[in-house]
VOMARVEX-801285 format. One record per atom (N, C-alpha, C, O, CB): residue in one letter; z, x, y. Coordinates in steps of 0.1 Angstrom, whole numbers, plus 5000, padded with zeros to 4 digits. Glycine has a CB too. Layout:
N
AZXY ...
This chain:
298
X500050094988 X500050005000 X500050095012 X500750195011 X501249905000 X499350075024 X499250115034 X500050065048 X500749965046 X498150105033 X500050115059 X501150125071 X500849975075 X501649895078 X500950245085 X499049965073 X498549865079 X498549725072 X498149615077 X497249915082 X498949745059 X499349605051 X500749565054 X501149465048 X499249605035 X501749615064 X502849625068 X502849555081 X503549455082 X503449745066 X502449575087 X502049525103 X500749575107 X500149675103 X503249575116 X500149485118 X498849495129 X498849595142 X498849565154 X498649355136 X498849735135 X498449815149 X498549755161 X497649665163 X497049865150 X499449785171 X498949765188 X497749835194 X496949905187 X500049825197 X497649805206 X496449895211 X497250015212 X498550005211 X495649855225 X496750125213 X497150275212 X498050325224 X498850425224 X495750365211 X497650215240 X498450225247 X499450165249 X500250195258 X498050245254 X499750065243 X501549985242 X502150035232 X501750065220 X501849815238 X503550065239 X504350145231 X505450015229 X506650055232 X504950315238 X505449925228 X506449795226 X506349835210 X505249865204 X505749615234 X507549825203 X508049785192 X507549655186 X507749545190 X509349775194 X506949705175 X506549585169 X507149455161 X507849465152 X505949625162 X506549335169 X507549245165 X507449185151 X508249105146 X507549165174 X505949255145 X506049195131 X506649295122 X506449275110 X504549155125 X507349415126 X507249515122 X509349525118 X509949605111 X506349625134 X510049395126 X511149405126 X512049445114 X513049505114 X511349315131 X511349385104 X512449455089 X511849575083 X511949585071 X512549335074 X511149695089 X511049775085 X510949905093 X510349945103 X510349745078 X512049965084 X512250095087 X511750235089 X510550255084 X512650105081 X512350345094 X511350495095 X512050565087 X513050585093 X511050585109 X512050655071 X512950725072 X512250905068 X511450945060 X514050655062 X513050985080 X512251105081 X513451205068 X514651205070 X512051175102 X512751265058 X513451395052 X513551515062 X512951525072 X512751435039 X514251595058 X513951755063 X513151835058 X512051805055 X515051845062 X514051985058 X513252065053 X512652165060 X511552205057 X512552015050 X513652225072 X513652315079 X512652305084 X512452205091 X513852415076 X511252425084 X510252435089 X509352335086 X508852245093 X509752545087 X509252345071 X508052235067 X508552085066 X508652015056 X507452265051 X509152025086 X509251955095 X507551955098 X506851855098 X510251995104 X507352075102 X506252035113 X504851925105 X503951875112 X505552225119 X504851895093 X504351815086 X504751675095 X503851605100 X504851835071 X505851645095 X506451555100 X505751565112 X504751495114 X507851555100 X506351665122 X505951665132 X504551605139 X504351545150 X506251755132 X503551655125 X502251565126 X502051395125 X501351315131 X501451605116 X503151375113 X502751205117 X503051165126 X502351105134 X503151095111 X504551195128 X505451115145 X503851135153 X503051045151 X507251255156 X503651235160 X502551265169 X501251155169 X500751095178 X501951415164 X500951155151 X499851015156 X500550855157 X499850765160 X498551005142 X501450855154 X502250735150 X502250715166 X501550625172 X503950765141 X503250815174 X502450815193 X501750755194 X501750635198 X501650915199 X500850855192 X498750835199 X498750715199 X498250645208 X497050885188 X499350635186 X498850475184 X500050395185 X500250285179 X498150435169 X500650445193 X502050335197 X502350245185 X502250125184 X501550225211 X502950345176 X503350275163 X505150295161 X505550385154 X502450355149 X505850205167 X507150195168 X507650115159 X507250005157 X507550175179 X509250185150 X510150145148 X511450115154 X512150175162 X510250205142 X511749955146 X512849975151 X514450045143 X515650035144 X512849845155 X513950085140 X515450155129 X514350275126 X513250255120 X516350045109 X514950405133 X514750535127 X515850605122 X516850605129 X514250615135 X515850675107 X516950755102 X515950895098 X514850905092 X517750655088 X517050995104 X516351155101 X517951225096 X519051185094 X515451265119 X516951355094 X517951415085 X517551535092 X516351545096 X517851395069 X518251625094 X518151805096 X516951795105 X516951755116 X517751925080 X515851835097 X514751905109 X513951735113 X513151685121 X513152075098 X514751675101 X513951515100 X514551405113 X514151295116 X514351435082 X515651465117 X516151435125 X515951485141 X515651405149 X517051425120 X516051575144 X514951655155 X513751615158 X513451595170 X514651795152 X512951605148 X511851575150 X511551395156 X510751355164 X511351605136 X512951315144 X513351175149 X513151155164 X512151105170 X514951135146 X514551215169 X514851195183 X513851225191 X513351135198 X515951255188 X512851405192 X511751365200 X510351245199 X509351245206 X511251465201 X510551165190 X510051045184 X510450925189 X509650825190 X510251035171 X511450905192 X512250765199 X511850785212 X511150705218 X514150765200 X512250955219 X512450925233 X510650925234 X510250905245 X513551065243 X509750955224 X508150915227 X507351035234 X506351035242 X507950785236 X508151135228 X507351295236 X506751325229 X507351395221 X508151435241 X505151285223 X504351375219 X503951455222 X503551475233 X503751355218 X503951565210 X503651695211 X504751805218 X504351915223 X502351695217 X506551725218 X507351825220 X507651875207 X507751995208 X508451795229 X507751835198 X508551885185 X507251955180 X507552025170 X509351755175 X506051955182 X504952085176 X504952175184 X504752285180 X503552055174 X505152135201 X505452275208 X506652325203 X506652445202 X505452275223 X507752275201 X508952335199 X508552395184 X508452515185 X510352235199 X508352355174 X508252415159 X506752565161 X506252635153 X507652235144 X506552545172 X505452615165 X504952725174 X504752835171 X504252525161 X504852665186 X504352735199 X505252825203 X505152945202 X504052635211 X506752745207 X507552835212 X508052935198 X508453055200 X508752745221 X508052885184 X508252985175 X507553115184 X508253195189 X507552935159 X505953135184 X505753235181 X505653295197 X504653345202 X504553245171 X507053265205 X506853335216 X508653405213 X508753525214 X506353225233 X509353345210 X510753355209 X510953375196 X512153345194 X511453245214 X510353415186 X510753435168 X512353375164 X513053425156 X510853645164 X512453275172 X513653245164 X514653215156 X515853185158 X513753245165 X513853215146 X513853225129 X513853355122 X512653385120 X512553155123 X514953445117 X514853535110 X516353555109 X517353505115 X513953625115 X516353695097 X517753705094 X518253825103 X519253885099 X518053725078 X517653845113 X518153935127 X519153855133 X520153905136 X516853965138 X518853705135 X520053655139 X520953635131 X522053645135 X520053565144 X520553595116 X521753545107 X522653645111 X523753605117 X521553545090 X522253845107 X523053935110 X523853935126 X524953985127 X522354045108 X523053875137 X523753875145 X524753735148 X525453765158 X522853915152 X524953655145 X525053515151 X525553435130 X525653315129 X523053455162 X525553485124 X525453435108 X524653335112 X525253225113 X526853385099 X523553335114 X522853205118 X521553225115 X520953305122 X522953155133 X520853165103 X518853215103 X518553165117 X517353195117 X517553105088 X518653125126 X518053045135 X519053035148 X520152995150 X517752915129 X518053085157 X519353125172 X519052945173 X517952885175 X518553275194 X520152885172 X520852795176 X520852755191 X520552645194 X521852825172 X521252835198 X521852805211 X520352815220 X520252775231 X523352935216 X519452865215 X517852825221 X517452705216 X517052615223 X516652945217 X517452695203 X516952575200 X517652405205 X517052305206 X517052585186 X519352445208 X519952315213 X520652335222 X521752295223 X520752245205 X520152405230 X520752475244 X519752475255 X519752385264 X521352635243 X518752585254 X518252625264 X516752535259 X516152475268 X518352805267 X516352525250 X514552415249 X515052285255 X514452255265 X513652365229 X516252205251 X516152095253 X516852085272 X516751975278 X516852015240 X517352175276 X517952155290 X517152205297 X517152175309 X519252195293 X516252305293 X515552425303 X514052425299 X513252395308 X516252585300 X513552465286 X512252535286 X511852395279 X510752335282 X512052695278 X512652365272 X511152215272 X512752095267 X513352075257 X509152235250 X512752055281 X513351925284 X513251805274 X512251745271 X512751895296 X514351775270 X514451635260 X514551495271 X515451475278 X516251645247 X513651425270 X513951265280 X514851185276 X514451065272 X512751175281 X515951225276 X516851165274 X517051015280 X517350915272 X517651245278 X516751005291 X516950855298 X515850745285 X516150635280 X516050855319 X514550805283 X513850755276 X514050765263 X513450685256 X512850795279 X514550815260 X515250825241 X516250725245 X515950655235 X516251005234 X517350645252 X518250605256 X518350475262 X519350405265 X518650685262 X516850435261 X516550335271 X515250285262 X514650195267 X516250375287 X514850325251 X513550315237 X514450165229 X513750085224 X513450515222 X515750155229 X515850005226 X515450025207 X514749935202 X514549875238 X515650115199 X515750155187 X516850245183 X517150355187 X514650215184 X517550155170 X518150245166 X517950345156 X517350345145 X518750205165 X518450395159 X518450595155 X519750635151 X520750605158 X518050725170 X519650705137 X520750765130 X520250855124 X519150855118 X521450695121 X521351005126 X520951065121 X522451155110 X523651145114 X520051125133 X522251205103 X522451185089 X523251345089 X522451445089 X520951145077 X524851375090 X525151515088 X526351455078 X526851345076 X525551615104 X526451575072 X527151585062 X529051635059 X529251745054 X526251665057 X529751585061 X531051605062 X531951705054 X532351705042 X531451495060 X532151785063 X532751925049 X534251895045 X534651955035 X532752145057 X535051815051 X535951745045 X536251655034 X537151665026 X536251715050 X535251535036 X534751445025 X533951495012 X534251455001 X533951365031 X532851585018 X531951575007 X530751465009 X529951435000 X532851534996 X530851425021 X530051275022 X529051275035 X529251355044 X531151125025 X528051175035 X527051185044 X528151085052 X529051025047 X525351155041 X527451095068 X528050995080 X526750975088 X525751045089 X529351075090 X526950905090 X525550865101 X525550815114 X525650695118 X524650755096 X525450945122 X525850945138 X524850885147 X523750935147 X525951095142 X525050785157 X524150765166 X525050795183 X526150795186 X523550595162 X524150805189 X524450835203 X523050815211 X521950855208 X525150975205 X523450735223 X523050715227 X523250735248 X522550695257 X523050645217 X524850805248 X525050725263 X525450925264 X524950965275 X526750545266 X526151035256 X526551135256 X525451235254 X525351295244 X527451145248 X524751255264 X523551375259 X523951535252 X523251595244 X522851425275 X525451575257 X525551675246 X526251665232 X526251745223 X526251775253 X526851515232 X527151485220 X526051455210 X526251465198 X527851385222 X524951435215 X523351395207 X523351565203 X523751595192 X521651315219 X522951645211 X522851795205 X523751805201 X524151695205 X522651925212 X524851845194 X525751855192 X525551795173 X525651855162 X526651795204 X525251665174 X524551595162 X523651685157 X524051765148 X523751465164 X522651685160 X521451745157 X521551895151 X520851945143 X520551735168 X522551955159 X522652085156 X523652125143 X523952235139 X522952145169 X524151995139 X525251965123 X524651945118 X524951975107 X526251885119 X523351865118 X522151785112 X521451905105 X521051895093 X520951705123 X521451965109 X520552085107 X520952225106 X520252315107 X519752095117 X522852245103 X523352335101 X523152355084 X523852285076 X524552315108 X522152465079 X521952485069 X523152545054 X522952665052 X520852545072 X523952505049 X524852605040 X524452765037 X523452825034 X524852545026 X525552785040 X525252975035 X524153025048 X524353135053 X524152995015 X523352965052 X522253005063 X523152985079 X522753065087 X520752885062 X523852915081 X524352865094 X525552825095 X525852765085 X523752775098 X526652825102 X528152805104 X528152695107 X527252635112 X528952885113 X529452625103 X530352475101 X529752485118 X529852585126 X532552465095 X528852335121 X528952265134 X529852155131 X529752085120 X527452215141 X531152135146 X532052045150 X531351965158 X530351995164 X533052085157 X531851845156 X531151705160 X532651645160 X533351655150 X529751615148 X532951595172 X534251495171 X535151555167 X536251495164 X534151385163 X534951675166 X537051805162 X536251775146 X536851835137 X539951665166 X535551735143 X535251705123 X533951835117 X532851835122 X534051495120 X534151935106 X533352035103 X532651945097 X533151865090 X533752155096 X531051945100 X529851945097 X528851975093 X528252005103 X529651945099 X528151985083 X526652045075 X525651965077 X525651855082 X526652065059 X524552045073 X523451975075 X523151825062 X523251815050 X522452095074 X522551745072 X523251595061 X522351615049 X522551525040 X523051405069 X521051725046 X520551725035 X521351765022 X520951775010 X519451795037 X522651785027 X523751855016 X523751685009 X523151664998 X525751945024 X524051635011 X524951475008 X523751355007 X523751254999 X526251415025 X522951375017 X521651215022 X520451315023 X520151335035 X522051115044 X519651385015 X518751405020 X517551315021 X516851355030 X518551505016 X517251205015 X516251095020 X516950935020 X516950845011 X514851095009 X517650935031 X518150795032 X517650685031 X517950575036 X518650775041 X516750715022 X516150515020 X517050455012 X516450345011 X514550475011 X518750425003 X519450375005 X520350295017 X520650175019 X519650425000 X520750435025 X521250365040 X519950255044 X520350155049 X521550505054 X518650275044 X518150225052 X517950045049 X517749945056 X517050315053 X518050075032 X518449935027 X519549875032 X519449775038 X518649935013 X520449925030 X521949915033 X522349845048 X523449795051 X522450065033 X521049865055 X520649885073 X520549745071 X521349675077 X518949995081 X519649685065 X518749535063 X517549595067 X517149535076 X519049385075 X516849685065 X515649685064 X514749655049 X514749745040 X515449805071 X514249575048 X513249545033 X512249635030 X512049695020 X512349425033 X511749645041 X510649795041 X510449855047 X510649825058 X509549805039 X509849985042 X510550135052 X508550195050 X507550165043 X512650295038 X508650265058 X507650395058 X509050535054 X510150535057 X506650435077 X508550595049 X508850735039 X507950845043 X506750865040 X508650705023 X508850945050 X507751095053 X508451155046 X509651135047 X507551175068 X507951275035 X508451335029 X507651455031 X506451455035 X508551275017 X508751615027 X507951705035 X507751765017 X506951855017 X508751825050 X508251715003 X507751744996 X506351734991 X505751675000 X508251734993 X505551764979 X504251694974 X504851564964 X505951554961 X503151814964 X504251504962 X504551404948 X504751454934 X503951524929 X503451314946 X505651414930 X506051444916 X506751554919 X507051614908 X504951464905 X507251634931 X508251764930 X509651694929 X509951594935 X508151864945 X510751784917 X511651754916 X512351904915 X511652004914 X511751664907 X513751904917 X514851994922 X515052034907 X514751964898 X516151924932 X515752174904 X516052224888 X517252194890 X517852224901 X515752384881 X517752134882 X519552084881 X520352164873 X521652154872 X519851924874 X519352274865 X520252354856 X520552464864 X519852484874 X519752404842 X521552564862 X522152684867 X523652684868 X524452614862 X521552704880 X524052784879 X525452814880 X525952714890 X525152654898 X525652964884 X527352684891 X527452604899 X528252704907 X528552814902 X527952474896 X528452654920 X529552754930 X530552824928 X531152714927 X530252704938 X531052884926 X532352944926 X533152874933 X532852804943 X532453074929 X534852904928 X536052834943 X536252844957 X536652774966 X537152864943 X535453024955 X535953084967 X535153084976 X535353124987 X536253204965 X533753024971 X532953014982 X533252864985 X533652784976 X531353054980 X533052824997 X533552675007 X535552655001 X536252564996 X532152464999 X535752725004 X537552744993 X537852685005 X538452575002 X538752934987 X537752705019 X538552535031 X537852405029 X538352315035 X538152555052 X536752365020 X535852255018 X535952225002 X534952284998 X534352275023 X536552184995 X536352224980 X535352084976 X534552074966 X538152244970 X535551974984 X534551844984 X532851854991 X531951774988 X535251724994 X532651954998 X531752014999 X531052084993 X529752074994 X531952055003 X531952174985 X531452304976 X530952184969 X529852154973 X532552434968 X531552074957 X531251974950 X529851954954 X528852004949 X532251864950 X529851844966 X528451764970 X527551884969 X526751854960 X528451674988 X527252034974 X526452144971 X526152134956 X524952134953 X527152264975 X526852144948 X526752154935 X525852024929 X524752034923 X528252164929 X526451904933 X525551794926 X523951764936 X522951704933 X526651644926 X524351824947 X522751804957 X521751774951 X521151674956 X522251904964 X520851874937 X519751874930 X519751714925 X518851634926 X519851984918 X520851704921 X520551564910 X520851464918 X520851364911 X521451544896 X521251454928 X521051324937 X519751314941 X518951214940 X521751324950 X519451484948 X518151444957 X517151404945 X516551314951 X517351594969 X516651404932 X515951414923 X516151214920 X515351124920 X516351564912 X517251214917 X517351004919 X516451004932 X515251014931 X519550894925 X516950994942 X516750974955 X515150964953 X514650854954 X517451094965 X514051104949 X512851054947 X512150974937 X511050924938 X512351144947 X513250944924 X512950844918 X512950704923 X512350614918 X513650854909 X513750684934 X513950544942 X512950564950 X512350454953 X515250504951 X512350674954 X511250644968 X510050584958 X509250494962 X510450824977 X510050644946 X508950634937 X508650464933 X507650394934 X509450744923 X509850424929 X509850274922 X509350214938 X508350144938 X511750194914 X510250234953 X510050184963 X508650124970 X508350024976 X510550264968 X507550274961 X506250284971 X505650164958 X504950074961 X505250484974 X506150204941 X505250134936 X505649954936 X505149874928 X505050204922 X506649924946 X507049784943 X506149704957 X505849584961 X509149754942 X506049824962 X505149804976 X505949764986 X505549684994 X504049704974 X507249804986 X508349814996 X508549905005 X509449905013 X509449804990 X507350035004 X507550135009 X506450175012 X505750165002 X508150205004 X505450235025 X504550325025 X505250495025 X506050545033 X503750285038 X504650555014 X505150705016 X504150805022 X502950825019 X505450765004 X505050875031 X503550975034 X504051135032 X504951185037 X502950955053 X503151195024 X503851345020 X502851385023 X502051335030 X504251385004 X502851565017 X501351625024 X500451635003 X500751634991 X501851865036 X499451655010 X498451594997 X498251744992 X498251764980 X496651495002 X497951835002 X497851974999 X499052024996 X500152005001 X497352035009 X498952154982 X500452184978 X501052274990 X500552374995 X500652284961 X502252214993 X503252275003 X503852385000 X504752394991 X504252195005 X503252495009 X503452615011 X504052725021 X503952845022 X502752635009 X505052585028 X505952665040 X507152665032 X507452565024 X506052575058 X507652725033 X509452775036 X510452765044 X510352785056 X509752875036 X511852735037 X512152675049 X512152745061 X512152685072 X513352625047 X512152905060 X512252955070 X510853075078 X510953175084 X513452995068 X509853005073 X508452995076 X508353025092 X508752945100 X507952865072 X507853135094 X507253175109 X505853225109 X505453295119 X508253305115 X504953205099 X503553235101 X502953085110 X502552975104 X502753265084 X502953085119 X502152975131 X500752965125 X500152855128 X502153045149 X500153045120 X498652995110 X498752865102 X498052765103 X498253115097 X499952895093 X500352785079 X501052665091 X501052545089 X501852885064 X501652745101 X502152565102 X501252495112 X501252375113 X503952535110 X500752555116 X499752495125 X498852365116 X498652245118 X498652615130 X498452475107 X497552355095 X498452265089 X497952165085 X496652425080 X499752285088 X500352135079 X500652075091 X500951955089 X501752145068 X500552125107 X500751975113 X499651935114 X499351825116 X501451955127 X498852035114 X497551885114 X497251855100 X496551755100 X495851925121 X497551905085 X497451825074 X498651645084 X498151535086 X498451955056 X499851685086 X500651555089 X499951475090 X499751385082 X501451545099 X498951495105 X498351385115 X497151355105 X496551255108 X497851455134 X496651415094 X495651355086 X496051285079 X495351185077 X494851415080 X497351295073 X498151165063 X498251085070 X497550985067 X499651165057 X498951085083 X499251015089 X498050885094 X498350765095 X499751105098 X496650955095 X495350885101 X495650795081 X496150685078 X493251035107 X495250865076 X494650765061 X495950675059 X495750575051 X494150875042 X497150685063 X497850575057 X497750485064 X497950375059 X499150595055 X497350485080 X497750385086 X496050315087 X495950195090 X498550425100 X495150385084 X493950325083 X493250295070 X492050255070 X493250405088 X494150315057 X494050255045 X493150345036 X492350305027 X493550115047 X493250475039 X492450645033 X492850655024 X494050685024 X492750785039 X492050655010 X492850764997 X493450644988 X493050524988 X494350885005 X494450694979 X494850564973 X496650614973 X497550534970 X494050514954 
């Protein structure tokens, strides 16, 4: 089933929320870099003023979300890609400096207040709700944060959203330690049921039929030894996220779901800085993106 057996395209220049479109949902996965896949549908979803009302992201799926609400095409490909290859800031130069793969404090500091401005009033005033999905190192459990009125409390989200294990340090949100919510929720099309939405679109940055290996070692004590419900949810992650695509799977075939993945085998990482490769999966995105909503392929 296609975007377009779901609701009737607007013209390309109304960005009004669709009113036949009310019980169905957006829900974006992560996936660090190979976001910018994502980054390509949001972008044509734009072009053609194709709005949700309930968006749920996750990590990079959530970044990508919010410049999507507030309706900035082509900030989250300049940010993934452009400014990558002016500012490299993705490598384990910072982990060593900052324990962080990823200077942080550029990505939710200085792009969104300084070098490429988030429209906040317009993310804030888009009349959609938006949740985005971090993971609780006390519980063990996903939470699903919205904001809407606190601009540094939104970064602040996003930047727990997307705080990777072992790659990046506990982000606080509310005095509460935080991970990135792909530890606990990495494709929330439960919550989104859970939401009242009946039917969802599904971006996935995997291919079809990829599943996670569930065999191996599990954690030791001593690693997350202040989180021991944490260390747990880490341990079982494989075999949730691996249900989780078994539900997308029954979802798309009950025709409750459009999914859109990349058709070509996915070959970024999460911490992918060749701007060649991501350049082409955002525009592989915006080509899923064209055939789902125009009824391309099967």
């Amino acid at each position: 089933m296609y975007i377009s057996a779901f609701f009737i395209c607007l013209d390309m220049n109304d960005t009004k929320i669709f009113t036949s479109a009310e019980d169905v949902g957006l829900v974006l996965e992560g996936g660090a870099m190979r976001g910018v896949f994502t980054c390509g549908v949001l972008d044509y979803f734009m072009e053609r003023g194709i709005r949700f009302p309930y968006v749920i992201g996750v990590s990079a799926g959530a970044c990508n979300g919010a410049s999507y609400v507030s309706n900035q095409k082509g900030r989250a490909k300049f940010s993934n890609i452009d400014l990558l290859e002016k500012y490299r800031y993705v490598g384990f130069r910072h982990y060593l400096r900052r324990r962080n793969i990823m200077d942080f404090d550029l990505l939710f500091d200085d792009f969104p207040n300084r070098i490429l401005p988030f429209d906040f009033d317009a993310y804030s005033e888009a009349g959609i709700s938006f949740e985005m999905v971090v993971s609780n190192c006390l519980t063990g459990e996903a939470e699903y944060m919205e904001e809407y009125k606190d601009h540094d409390r939104l970064l602040s989200i996003l930047r727990a959203s997307s705080s990777m294990p072992f790659f990046s340090p506990v982000t606080y949100v509310d005095d509460l330690p935080m991970l990135d919510g792909g530890v606990c929720d990495s494709i929330p099309v439960q919550r989104c049921i859970d939401k009242g939405y009946s039917k969802m679109v599904i971006i996935l940055t995997r291919n079809k039929g990829y599943r996670k290996k569930t065999e191996g070692a599990k954690l030791p004590p001593f690693i997350f030894r202040k989180y021991p419900r944490m260390r747990e949810a880490i341990n079982n992650r494989n075999e949730i996220y691996n249900r989780q695509l078994d539900l997308v799977d029954e979802l798309e075939r009950s025709g409750r779901a459009v999914v859109i993945r990349p058709v070509e085998p996915m070959t970024i990482n999460r911490i992918e800085n060749d701007t060649e490769v991501l350049n082409h999966f955002y525009n592989h995105g915006l080509e899923c993106a064209a055939n789902a909503v125009n009824g391309v392929g099967s």
